[in-house]
BAVEXTI-472027 format. One record per residue: residue number from 1; residue in one letter; x, y, z negated of N, C-alpha, C in turn. Coordinates in nm, 3 decimals, decimal comma. Each point is the difference from the previous one (the first is absolute). Layout:
% BAVEXTI-472027
<node NUM; a; <X; Y; Z>; <X; Y; Z>; <X; Y; Z>>;
...
% end
This chain:
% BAVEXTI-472027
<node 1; x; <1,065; -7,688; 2,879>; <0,083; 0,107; -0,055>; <-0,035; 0,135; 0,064>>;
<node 2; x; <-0,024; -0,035; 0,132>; <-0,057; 0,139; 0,084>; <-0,092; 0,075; -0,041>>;
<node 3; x; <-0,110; -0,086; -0,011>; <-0,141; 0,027; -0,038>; <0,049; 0,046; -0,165>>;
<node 4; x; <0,005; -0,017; -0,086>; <0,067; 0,059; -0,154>; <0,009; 0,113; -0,032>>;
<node 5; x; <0,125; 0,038; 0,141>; <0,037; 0,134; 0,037>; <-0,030; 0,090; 0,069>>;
<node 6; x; <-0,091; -0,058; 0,061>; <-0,131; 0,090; 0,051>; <-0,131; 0,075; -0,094>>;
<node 7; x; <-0,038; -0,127; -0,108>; <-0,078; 0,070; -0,084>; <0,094; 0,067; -0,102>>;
<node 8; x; <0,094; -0,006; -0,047>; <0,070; 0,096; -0,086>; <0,043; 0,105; 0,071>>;
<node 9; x; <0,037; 0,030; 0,112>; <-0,020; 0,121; 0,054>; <-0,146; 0,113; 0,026>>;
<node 10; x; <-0,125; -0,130; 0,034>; <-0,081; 0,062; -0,029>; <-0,032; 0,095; -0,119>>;
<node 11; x; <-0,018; -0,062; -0,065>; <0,000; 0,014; -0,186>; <0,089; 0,102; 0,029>>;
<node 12; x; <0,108; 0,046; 0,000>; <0,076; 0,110; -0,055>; <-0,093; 0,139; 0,094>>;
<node 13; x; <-0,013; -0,039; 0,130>; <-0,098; 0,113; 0,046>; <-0,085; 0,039; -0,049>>;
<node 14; x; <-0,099; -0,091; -0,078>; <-0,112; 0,026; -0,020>; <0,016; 0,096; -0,139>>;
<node 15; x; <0,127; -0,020; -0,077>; <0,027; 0,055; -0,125>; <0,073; 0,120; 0,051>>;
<node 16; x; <0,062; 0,017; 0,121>; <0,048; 0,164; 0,029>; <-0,116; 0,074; 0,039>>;
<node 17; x; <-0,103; -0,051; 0,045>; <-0,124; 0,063; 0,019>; <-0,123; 0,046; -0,105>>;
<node 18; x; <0,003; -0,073; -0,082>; <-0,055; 0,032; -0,125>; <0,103; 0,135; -0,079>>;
<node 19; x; <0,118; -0,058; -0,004>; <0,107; 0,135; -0,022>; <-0,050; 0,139; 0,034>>;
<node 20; x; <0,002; -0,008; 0,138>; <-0,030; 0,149; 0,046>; <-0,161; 0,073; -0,042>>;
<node 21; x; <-0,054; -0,101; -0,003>; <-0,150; 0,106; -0,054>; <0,040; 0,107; -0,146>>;
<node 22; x; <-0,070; 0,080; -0,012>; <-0,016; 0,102; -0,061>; <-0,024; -0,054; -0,137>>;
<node 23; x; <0,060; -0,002; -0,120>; <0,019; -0,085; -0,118>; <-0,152; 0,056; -0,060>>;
<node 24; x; <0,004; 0,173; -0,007>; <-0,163; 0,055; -0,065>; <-0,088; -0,041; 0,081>>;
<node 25; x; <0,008; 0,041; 0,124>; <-0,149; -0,072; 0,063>; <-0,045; -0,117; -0,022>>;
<node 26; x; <0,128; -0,115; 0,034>; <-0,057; -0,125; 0,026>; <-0,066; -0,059; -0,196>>;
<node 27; x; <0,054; 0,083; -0,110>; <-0,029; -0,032; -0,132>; <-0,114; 0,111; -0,046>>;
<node 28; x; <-0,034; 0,054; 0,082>; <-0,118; 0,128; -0,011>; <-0,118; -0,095; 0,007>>;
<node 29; x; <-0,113; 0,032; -0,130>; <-0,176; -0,060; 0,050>; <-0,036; 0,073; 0,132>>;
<node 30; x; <-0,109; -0,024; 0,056>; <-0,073; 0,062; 0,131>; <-0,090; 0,059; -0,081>>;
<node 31; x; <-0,072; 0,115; 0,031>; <-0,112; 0,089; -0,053>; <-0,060; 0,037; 0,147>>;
<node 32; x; <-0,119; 0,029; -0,037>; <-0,099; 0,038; 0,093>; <-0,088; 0,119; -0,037>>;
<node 33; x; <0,011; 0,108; 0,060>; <-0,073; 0,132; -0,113>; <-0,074; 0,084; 0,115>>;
<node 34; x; <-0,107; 0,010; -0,027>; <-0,098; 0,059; 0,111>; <-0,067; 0,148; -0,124>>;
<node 35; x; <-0,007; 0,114; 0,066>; <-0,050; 0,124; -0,075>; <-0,049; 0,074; 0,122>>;
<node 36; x; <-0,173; 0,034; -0,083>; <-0,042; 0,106; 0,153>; <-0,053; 0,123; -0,149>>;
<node 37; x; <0,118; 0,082; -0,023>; <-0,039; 0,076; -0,052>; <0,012; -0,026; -0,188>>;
<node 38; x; <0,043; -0,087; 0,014>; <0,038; -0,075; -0,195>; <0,115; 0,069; -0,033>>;
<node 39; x; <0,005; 0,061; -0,094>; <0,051; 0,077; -0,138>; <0,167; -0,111; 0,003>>;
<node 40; x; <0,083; 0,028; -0,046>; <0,122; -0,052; 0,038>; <0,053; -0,101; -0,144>>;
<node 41; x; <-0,070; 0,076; -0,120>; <0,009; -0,093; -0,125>; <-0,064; -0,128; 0,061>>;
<node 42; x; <-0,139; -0,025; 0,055>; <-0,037; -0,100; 0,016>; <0,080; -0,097; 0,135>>;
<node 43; x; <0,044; 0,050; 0,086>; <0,084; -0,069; 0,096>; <0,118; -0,035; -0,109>>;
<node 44; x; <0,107; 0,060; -0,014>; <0,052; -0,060; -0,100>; <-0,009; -0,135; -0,153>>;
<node 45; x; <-0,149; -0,011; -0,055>; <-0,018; -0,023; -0,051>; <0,026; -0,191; 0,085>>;
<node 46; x; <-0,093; 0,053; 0,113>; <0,018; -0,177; 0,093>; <0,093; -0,010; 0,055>>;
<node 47; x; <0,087; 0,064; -0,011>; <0,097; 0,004; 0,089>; <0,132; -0,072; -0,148>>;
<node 48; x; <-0,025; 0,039; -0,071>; <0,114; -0,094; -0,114>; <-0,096; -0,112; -0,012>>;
<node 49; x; <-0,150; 0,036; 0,009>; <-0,043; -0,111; -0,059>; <0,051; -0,168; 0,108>>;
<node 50; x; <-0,021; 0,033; 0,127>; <0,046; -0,110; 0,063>; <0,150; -0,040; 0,002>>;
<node 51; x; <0,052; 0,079; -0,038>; <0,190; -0,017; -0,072>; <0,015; -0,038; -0,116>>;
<node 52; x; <-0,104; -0,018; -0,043>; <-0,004; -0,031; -0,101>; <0,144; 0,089; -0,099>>;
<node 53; x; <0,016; 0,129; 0,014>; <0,088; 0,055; -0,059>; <-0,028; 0,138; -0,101>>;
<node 54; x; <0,030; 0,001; -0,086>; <-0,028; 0,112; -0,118>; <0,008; 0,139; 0,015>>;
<node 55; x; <-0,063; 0,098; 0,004>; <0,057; 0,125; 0,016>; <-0,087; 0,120; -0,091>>;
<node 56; x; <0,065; 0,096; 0,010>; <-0,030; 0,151; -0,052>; <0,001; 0,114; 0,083>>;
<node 57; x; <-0,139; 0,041; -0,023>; <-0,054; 0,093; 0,071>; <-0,005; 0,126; -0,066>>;
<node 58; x; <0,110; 0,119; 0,056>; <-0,009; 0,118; -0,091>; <-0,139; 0,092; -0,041>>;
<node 59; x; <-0,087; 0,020; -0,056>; <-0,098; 0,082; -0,046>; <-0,027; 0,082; 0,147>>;
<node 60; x; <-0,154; 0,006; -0,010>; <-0,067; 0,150; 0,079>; <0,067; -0,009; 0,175>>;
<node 61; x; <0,061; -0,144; 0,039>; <0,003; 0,000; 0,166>; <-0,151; -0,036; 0,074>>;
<node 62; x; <0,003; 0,058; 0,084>; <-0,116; -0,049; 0,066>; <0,014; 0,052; 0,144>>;
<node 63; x; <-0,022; -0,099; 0,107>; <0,050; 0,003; 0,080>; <-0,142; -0,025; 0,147>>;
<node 64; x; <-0,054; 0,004; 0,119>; <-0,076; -0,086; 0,056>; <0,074; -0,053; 0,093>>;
<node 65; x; <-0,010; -0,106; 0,032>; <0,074; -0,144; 0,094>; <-0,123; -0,042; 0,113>>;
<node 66; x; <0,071; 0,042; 0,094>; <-0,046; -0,091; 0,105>; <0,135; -0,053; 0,100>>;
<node 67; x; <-0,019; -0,138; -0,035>; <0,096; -0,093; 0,059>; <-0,056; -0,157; 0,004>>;
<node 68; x; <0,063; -0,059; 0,097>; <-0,036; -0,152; 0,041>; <0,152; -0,080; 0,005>>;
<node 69; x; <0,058; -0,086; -0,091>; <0,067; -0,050; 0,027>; <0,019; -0,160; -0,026>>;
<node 70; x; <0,019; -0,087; 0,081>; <-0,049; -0,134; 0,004>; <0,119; -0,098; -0,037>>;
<node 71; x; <0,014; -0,126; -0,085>; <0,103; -0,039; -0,029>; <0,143; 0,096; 0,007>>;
<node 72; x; <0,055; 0,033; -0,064>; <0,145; 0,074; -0,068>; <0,068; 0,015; -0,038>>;
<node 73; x; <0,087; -0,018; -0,020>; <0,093; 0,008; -0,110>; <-0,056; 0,070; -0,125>>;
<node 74; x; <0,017; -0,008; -0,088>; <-0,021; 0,036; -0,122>; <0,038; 0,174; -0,032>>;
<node 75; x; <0,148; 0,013; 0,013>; <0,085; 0,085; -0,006>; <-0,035; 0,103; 0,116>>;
<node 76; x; <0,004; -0,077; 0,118>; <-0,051; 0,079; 0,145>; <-0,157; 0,071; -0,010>>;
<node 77; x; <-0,065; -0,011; -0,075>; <-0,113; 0,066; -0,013>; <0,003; 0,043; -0,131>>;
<node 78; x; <0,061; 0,013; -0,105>; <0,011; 0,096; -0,069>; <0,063; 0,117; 0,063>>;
<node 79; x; <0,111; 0,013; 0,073>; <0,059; 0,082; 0,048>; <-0,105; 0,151; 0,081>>;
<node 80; x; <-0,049; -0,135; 0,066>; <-0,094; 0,057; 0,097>; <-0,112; 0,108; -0,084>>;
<node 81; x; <-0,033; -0,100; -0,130>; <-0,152; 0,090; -0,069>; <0,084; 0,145; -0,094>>;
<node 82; x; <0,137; -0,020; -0,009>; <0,078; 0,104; -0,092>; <-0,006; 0,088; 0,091>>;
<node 83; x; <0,048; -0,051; 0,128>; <0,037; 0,115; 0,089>; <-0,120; 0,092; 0,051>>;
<node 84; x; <-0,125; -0,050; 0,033>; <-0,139; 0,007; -0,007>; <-0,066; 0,143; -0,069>>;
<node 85; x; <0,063; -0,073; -0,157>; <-0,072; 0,101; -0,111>; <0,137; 0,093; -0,050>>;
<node 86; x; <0,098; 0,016; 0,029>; <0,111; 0,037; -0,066>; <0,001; -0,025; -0,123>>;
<node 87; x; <0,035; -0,105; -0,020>; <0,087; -0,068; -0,144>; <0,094; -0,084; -0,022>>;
<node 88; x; <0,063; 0,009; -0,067>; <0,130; -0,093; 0,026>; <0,015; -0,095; -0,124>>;
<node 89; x; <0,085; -0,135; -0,017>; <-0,026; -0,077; -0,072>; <0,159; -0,031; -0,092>>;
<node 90; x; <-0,032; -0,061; -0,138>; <0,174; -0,078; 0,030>; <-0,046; -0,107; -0,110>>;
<node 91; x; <0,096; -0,127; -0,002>; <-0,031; -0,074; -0,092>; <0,082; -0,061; -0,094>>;
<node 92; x; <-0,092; -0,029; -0,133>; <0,101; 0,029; -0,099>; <-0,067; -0,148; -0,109>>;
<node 93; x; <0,093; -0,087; -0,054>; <-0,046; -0,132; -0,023>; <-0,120; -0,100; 0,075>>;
<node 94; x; <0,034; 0,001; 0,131>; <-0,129; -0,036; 0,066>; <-0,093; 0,091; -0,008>>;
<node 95; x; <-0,030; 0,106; -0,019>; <-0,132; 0,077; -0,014>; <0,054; 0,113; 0,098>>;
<node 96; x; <-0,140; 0,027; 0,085>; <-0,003; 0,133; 0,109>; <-0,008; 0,084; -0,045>>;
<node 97; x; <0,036; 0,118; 0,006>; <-0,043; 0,137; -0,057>; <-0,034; 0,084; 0,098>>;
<node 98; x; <-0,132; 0,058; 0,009>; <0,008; 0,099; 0,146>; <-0,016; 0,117; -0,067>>;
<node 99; x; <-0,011; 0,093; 0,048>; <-0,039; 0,148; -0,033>; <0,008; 0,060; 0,171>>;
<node 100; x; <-0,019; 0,143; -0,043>; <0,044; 0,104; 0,106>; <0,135; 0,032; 0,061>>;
<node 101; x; <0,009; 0,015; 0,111>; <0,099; 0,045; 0,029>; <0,037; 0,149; -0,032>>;
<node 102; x; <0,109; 0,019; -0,039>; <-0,029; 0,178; -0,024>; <-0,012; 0,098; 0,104>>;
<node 103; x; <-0,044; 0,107; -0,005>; <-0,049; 0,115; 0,109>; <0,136; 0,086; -0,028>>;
<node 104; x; <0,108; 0,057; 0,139>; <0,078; 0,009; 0,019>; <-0,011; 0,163; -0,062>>;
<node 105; x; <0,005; 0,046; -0,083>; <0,017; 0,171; 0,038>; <0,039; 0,076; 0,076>>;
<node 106; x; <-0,083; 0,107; 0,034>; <0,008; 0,071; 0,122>; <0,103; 0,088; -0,030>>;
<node 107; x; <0,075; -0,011; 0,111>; <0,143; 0,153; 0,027>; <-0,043; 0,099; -0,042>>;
<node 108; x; <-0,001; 0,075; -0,118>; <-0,027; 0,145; -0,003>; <0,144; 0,064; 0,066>>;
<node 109; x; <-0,121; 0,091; 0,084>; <0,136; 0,119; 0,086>; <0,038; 0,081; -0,126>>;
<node 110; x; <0,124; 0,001; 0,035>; <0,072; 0,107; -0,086>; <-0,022; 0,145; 0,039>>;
<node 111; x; <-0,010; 0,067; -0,090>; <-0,044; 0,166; 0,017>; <0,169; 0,067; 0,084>>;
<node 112; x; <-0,081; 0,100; 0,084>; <0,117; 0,040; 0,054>; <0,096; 0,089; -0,021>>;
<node 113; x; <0,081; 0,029; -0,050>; <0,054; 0,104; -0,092>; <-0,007; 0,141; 0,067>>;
<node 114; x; <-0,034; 0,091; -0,083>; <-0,016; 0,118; 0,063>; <0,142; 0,069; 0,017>>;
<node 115; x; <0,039; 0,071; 0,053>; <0,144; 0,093; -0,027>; <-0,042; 0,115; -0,115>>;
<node 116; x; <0,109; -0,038; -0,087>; <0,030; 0,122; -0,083>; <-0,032; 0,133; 0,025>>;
<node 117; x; <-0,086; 0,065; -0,062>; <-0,016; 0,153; 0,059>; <0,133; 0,097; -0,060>>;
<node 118; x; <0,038; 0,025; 0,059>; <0,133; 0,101; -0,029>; <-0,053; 0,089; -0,107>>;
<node 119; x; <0,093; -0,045; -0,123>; <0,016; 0,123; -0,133>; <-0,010; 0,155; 0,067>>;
<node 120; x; <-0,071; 0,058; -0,051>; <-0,021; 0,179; 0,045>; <0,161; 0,036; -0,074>>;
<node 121; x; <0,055; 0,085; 0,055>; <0,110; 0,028; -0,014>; <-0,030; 0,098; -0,128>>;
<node 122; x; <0,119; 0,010; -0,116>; <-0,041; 0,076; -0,124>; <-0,005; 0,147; 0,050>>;
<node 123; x; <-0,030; 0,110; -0,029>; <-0,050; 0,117; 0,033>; <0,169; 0,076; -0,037>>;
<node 124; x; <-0,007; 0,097; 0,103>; <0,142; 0,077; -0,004>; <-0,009; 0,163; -0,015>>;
<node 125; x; <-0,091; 0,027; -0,065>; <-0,018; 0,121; -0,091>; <0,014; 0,044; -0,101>>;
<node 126; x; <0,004; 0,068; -0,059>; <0,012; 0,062; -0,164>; <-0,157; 0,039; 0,029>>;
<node 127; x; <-0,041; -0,005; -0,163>; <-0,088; 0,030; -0,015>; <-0,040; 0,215; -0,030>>;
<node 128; x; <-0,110; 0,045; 0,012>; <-0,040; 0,118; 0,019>; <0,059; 0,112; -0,148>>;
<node 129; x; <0,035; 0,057; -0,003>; <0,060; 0,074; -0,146>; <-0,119; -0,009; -0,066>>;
<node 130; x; <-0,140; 0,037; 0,083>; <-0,119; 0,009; -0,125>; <-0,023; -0,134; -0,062>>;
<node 131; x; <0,066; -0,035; 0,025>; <-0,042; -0,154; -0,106>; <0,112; 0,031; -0,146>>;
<node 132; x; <0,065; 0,106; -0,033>; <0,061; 0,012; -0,107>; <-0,081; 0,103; -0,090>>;
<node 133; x; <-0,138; 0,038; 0,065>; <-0,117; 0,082; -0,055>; <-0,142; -0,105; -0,067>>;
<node 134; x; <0,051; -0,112; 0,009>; <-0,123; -0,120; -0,021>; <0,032; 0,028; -0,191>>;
<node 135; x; <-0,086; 0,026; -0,054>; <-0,064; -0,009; -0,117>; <0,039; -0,102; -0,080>>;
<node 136; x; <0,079; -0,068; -0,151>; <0,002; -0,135; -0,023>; <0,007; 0,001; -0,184>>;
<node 137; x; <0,006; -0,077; -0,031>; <-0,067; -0,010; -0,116>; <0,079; -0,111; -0,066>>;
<node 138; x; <0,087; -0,006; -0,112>; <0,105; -0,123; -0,054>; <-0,062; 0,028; -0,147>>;
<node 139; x; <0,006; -0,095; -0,065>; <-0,036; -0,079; -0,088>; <0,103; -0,109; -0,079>>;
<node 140; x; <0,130; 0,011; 0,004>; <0,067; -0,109; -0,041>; <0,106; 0,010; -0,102>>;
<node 141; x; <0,005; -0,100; -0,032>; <0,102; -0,019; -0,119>; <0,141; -0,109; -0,015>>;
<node 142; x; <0,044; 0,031; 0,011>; <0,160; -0,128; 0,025>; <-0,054; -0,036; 0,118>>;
<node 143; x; <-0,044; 0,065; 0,109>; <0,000; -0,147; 0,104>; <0,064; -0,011; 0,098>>;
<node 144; x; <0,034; -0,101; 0,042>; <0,091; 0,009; 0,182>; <-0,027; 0,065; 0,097>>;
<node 145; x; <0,174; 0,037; 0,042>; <-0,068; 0,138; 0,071>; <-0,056; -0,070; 0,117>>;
<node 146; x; <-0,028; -0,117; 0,021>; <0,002; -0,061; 0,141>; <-0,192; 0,013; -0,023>>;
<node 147; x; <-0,028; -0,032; -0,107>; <-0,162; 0,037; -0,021>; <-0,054; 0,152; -0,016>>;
<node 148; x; <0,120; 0,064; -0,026>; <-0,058; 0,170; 0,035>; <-0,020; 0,013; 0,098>>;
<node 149; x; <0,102; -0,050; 0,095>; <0,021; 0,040; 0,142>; <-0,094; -0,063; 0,097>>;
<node 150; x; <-0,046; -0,112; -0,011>; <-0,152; -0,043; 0,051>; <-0,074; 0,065; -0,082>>;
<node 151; x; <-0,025; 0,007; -0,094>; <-0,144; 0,135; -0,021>; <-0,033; 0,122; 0,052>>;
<node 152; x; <0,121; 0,029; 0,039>; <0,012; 0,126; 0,016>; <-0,006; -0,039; 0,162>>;
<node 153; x; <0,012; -0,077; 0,089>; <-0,006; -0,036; 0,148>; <-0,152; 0,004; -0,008>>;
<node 154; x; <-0,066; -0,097; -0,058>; <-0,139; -0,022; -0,009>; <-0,052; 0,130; -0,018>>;
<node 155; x; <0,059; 0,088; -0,060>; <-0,159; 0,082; -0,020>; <0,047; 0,099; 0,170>>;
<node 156; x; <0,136; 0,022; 0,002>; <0,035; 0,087; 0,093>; <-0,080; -0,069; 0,158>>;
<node 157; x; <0,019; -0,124; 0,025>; <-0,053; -0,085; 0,096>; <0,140; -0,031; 0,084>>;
<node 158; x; <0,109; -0,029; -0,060>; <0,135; -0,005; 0,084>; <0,058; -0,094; -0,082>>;
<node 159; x; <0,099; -0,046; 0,131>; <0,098; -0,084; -0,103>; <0,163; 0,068; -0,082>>;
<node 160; x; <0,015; -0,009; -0,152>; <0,133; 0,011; -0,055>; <0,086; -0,071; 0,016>>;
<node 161; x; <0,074; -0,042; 0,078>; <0,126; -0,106; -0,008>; <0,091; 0,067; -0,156>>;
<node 162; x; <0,087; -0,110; -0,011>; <0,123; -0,011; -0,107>; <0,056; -0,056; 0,040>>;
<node 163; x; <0,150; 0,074; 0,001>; <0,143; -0,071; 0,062>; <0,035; -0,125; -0,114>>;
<node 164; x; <0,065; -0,070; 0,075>; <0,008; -0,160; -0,054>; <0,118; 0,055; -0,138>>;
<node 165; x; <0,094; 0,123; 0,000>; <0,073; -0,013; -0,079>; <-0,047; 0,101; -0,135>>;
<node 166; x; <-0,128; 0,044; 0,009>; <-0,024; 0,073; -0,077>; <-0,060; -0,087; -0,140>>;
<node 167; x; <0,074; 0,024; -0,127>; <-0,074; -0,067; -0,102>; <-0,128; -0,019; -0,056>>;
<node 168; x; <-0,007; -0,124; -0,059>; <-0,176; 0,039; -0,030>; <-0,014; 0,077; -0,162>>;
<node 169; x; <-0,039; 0,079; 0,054>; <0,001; 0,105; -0,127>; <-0,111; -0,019; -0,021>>;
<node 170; x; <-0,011; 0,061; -0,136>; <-0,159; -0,017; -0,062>; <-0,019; 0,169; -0,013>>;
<node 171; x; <-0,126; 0,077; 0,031>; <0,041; 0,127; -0,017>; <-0,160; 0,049; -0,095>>;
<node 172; x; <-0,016; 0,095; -0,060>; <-0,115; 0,037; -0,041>; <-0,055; 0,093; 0,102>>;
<node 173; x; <-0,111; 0,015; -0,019>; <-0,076; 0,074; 0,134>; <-0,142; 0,070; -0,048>>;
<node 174; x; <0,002; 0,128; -0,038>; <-0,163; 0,053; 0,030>; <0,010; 0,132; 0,051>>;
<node 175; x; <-0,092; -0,039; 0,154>; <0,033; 0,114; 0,011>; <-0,212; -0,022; 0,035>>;
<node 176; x; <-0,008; 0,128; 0,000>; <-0,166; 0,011; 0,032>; <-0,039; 0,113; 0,105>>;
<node 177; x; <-0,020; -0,059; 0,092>; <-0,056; 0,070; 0,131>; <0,091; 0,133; 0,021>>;
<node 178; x; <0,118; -0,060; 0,079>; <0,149; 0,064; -0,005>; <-0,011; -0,044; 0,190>>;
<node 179; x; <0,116; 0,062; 0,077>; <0,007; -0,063; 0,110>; <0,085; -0,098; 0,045>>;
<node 180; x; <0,006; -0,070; 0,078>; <0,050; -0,108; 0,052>; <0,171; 0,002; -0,036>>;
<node 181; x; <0,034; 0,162; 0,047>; <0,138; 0,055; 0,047>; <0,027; -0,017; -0,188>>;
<node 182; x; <-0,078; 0,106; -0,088>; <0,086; -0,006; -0,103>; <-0,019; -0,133; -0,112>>;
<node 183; x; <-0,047; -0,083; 0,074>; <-0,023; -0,127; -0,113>; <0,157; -0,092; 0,063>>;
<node 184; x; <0,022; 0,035; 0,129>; <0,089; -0,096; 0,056>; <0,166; 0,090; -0,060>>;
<node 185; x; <-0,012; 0,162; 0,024>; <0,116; 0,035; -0,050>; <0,044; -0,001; -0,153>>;
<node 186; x; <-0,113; -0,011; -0,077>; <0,021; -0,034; -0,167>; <0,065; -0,133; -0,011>>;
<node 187; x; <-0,082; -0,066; 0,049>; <0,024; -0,157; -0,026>; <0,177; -0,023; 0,046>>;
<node 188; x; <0,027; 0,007; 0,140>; <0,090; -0,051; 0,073>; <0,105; 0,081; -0,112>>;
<node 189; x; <0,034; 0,194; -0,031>; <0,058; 0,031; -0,050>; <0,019; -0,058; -0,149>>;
<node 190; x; <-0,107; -0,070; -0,101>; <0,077; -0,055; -0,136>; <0,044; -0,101; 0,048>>;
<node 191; x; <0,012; -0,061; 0,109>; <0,036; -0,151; 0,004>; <0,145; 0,008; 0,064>>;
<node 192; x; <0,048; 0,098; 0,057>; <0,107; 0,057; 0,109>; <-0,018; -0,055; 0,115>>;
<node 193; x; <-0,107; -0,014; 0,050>; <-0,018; -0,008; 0,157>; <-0,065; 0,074; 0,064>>;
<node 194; x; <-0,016; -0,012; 0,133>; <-0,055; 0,059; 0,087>; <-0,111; -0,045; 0,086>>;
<node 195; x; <-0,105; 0,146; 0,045>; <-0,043; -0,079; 0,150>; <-0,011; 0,060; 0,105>>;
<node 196; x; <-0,038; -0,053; 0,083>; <0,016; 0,043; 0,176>; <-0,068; -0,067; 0,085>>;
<node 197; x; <-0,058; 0,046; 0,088>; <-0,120; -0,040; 0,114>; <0,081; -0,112; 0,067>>;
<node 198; x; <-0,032; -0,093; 0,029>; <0,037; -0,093; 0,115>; <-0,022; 0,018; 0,159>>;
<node 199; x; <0,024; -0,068; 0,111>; <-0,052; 0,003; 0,136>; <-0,109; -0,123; -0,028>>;
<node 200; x; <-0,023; -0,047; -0,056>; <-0,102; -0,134; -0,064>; <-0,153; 0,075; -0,048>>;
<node 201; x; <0,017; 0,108; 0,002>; <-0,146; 0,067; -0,012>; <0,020; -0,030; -0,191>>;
<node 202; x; <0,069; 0,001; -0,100>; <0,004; 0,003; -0,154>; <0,083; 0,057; -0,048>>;
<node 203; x; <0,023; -0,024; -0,105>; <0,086; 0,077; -0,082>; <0,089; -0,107; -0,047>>;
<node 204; x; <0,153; 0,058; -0,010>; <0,078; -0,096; -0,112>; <0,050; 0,038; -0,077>>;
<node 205; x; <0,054; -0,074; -0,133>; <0,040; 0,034; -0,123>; <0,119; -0,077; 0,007>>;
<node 206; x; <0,123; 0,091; -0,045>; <0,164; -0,071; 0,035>; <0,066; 0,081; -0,118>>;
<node 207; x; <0,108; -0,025; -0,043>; <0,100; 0,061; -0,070>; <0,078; 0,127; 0,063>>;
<node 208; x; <-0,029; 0,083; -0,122>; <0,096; 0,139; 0,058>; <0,104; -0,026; 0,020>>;
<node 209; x; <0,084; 0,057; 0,131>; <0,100; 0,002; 0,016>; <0,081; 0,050; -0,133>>;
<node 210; x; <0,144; -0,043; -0,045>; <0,076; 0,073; -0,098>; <0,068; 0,143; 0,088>>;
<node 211; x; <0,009; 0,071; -0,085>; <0,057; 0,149; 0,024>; <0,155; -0,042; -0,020>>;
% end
């Protein structure tokens, strides 16, 4: 009875010991792969071939291998030849797939922002009286006075403002090589407005005060 229970104790050791080995290794083929300088498709190629296991090799890798590795795990020296050539694997119905590993993109530094250059402050002058001696020339018919009044900036070389409450009138206009002063006092007077120099370096056009 002693002896019984001696070998059935054995026996259970020998099966907790088989337990602990490594389930992939100990079910892994052994490969043996020697390269002094061989292209990595072809290490690979013997390298399933003695695994007798299927795989796919992505297009245009090419790699040179120099390595010696003697009985192996299967898995343990693929690792090794991926890590080798940088490529990585995964598998999909029994079949290997390798390719490249991808190339990480590089940090582009970010540009450094410049500081804002400070707006030039708007100009705090009136402009010169001889600019109501500039020469100008109208041409128009029904049109807004807001388009007289830029024509008449343009040729002068200044800006006309118009007060926000002044209507848009349509006004007729010819005047022919008249001055600045009496194209602005015709106009402003059929329309009942006015104008007046700014500290803005222009002129503005606003509604006459009522009497």
């Amino acid at each position: 009875m002693k002896r019984l229970l001696l070998i059935f104790v054995s026996a259970l050791a020998l099966g907790a010991s088989a337990q602990e080995l490594p389930q992939d290794t100990r079910n892994q083929p052994k490969v043996t792969i020697a390269a002094k300088g061989t292209d990595v498709r072809t290490v690979l190629t013997d390298l399933f071939g003695q695994a007798k296991k299927d795989f796919v090799l992505e297009p245009n890798i090419r790699f040179v291998l120099y390595l010696s590795l003697t009985e192996m795990p299967f898995e343990e020296a693929l690792e090794i030849v991926c890590k080798t050539a940088s490529l990585r694997y995964e598998v999909q119905n029994g079949i290997w797939f390798l390719s490249k590993k991808p190339t990480p993109k590089p940090i582009e530094p970010q540009p450094i922002a410049k500081p804002a250059e400070p707006k030039p402050a708007p100009p705090t002058s009136r402009l010169p009286a001889s600019v109501l001696k500039t020469v100008v020339t109208t041409r128009f018919q029904r049109a807004p006075l807001a388009e007289l009044m830029a024509d008449l900036g343009r040729q002068a070389g200044i800006d006309i403002e118009i007060a926000p409450e002044v209507p848009d009138y349509r006004l007729d206009a010819f005047l022919i090589k008249t001055s600045l002063k009496y194209a602005l006092d015709n106009l402003t007077r059929a329309a009942g407005l006015k104008w007046e120099f700014t500290e803005r370096r222009s002129i503005r056009i606003s509604r006459r005060a009522k009497s």
